[in-house]
C-alpha positions as CSV (number, residue, x, y, z in Angstrom):
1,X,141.6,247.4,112.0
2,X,142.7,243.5,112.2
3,X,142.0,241.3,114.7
4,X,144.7,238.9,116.0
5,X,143.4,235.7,114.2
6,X,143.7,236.9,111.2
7,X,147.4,238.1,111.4
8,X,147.8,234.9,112.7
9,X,146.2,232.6,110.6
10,X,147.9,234.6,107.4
11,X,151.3,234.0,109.2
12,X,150.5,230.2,110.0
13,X,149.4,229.9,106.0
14,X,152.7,231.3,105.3
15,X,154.8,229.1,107.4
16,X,153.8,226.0,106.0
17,X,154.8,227.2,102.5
18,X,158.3,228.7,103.7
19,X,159.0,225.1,105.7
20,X,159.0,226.5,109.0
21,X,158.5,224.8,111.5
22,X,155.0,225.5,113.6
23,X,154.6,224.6,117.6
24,X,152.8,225.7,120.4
25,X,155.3,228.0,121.3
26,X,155.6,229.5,117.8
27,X,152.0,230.4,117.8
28,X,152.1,231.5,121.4
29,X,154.7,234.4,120.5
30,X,153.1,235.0,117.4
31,X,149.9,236.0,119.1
32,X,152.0,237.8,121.9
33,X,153.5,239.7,118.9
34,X,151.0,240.6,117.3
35,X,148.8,241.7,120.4
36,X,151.5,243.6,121.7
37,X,152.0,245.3,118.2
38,X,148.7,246.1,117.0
39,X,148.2,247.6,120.2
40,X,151.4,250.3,119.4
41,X,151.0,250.6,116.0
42,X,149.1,253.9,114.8
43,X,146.0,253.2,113.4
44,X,146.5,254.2,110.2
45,X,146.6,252.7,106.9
46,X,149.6,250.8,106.4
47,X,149.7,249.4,109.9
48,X,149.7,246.0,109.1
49,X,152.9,246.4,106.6
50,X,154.8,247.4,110.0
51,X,153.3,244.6,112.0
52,X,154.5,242.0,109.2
53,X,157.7,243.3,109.0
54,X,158.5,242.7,112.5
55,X,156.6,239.5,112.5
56,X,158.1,237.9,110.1
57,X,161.7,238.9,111.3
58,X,161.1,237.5,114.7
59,X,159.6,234.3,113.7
60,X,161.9,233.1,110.9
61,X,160.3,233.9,107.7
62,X,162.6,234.9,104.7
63,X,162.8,238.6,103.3
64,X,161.3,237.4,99.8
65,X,157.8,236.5,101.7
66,X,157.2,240.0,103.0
67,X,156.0,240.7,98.9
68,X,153.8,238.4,99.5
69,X,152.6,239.8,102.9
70,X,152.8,243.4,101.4
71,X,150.2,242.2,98.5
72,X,147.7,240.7,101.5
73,X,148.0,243.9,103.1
74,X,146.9,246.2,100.5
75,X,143.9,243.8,99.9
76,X,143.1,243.7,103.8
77,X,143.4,247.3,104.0
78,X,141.4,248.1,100.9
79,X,138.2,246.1,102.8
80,X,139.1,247.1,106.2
81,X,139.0,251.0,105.4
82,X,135.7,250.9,102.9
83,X,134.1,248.5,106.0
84,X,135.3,251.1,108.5
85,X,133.9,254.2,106.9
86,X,130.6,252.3,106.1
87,X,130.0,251.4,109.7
88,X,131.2,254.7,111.0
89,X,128.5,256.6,109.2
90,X,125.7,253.8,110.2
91,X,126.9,254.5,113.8
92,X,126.7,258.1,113.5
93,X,123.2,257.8,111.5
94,X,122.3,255.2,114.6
95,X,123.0,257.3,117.4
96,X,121.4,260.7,116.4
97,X,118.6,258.7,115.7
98,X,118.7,258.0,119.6
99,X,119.3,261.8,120.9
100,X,116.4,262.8,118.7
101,X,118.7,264.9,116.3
102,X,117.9,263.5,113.2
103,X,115.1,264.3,110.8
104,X,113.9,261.5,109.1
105,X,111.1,263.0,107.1
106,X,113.7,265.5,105.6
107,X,116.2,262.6,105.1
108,X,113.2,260.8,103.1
109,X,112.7,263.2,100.8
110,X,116.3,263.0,99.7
């Protein structure tokens, strides 16, 4: 789905608008955070809408912000999902090319 950095570097981009203060130790448990719940979350669409939520409730944001986040979710999602199911089919279409169980002339001629 998302990797870490760019959870992180949304939540960053959002802090400096909201005024809130940004340290070591803030970005430290923001990465903790969001390691610990991209790695429990379901990976379904949606996912990161849960993972802001408690994000932005541990590390000081104010409720209005999570519109905001819930807007950058939808367009994150919309290019993660389309990117996923492109580059699942290429990796299917890859590996029966290795086990010799695809026929490219027939695939041609389509």
């Amino acid at each position: 789905m998302y990797t870490k950095k760019e959870i992180v570097f949304v939540l960053n981009a959002h802090a400096e608008r909201y005024q809130i203060a940004v340290n070591i130790g803030w970005l430290v448990m923001a990465l903790l955070l969001t390691i610990i719940l991209t790695f429990a979350g379901p990976p379904v669409p949606g996912e990161l809408l849960n993972i802001f939520g408690v994000l932005a409730k541990q590390l000081g944001f104010p409720e209005e912000c999570l519109l905001i986040l819930a807007a950058v979710d939808v367009l994150l999602d919309v290019i993660a999902t389309g990117t996923s199911c492109i580059l699942r089919n290429a990796e299917l279409l890859f590996e029966a090319g290795i086990y010799k169980e695809l026929d490219i002339d027939k695939l041609r001629k389509l």
